[in-house]
Residue, then its C-alpha position, 0 to 999 in steps of 0.5 A: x094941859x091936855x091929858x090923854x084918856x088913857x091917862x084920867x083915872x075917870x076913864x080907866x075907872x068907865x073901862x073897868x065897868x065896861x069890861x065887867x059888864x060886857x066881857x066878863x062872866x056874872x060882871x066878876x073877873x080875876x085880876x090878871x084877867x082884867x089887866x090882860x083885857x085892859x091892855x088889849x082894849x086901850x088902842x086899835x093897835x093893841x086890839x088888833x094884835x090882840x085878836x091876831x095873836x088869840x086866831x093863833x095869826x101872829x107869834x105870841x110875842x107880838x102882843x106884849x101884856x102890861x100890869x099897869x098900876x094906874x089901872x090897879x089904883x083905878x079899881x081901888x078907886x071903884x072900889x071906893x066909890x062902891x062902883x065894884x068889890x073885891x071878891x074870893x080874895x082875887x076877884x073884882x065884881x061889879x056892884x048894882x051902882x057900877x052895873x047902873x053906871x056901865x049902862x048908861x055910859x053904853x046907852x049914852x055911846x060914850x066910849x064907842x070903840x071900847x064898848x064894839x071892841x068888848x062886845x066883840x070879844x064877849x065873854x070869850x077870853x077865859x082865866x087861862x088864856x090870860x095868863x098865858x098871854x102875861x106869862x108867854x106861854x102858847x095858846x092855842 
């Protein structure tokens, strides 16, 4: 039975590495910030309404941020798998091996869209702004 990539643990497990290391400042980022970034790169529609909402283009309620669990097992999964680390009780930092493994998934243009959408956005989307995208608060 075919199964949708967002659905494979393997794929959010490639995702977590990529926003790491390409959109999150020394491959480290909070939780929240993660599942915020996490939902916004899962779709070209989601990507667009996020970058609308964060220019201030639409209302802030057109992007709607969900904590998905599946996305939370995958980082215990990497964490298993020492691909990443838990840190100062709330962080997620890439390891050496997951940095290693993120590399190659971009030098190997696996995960093209993923990997345009986060270089894009950079490092650019900061703690607060996630928050206020979870909680509904204003941004700009």
């Amino acid at each position: 039975m075919a199964i949708a990539p967002d659905f494979r643990k393997d794929w959010k497990i490639a995702l977590l590495l990529l926003i790491l290391e390409l959109s999150s400042r020394s491959g480290k980022s909070s939780l929240k910030r993660l599942h915020v970034i996490h939902w916004a790169v899962r779709t070209s529609n989601h990507q667009h309404q996020f970058e609308q909402t964060r220019n201030a283009d639409v209302p802030l309620f057109a992007f709607k941020v969900r904590l998905e669990p599946a996305f939370s097992r995958a980082i215990e999964f990497a964490e298993a798998q020492k691909l990443a680390e838990w840190v100062e009780g709330d962080r997620v930092q890439i390891t050496e091996l997951g940095r290693s493994l993120a590399k190659q998934i971009i030098k190997n243009e696996v995960m093209q869209d993923e990997v345009a959408f986060l270089t894009r956005i950079g490092k650019s989307v900061t703690e607060t702004e996630a928050i206020k995208l979870i909680t509904g608060s204003r941004i700009a």
